[in-house]
C-alpha positions as CSV (number, residue, x, y, z in Angstrom):
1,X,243.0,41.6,101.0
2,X,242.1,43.0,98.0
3,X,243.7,40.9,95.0
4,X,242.9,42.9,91.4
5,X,245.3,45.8,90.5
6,X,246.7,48.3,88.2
7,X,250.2,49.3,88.3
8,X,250.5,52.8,86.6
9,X,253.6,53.9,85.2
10,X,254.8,56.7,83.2
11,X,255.7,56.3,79.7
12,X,258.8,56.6,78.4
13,X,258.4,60.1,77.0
14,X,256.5,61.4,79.5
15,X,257.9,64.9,81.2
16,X,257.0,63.9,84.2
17,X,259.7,61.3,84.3
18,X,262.5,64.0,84.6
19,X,265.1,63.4,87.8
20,X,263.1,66.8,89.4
21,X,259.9,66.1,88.9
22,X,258.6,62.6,89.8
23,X,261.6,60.6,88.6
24,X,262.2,57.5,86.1
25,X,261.1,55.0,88.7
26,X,257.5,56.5,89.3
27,X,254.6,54.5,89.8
28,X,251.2,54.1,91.8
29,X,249.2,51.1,92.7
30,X,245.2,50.5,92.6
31,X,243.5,47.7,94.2
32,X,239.8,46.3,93.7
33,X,237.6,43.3,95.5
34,X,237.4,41.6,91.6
35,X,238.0,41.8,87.7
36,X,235.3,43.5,86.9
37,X,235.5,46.3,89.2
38,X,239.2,46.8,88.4
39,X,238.2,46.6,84.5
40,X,235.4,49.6,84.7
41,X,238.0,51.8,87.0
42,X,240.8,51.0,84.1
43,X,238.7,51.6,81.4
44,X,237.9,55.1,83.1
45,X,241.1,55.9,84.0
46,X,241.7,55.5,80.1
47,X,239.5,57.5,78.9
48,X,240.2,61.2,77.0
49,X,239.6,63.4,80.1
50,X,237.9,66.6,78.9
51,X,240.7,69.1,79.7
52,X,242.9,67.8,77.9
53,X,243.6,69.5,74.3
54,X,242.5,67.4,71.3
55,X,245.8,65.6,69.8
56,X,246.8,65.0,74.1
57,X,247.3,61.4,75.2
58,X,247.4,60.0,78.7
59,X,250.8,59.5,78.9
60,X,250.5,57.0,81.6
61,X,250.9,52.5,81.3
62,X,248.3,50.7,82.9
63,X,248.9,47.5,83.7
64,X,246.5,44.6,85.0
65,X,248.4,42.9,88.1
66,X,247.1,40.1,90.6
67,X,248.2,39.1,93.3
């Protein structure tokens, strides 16, 4: 069983949180084998992507978990 996570949410003014869309209570789960696997993949997953426009923000939580 893998034991490193990240929770993602949606932040509290993201769109996407609207009742017809993916809803207030949202959210995915990641796991990885260790720490430092799960750190590079959150560290990625924070990162600007490149279609965004400049001034955009991820407007996602991450959240280290462990079981």
């Amino acid at each position: 069983m893998k034991k490193y996570g990240i929770r993602i949410t949606l932040a509290e003014n993201n769109p996407m949180r609207l009742p017809h869309l993916l809803g207030e209570d949202w959210e995915s789960t990641h796991w990885y084998d260790n720490e430092e696997e799960r750190d590079d993949a959150l560290a990625a997953m924070s990162r600007q992507l490149p279609y965004y426009r400049e001034g955009d923000n991820v407007a996602q939580v991450f959240t280290k978990i462990e079981r």
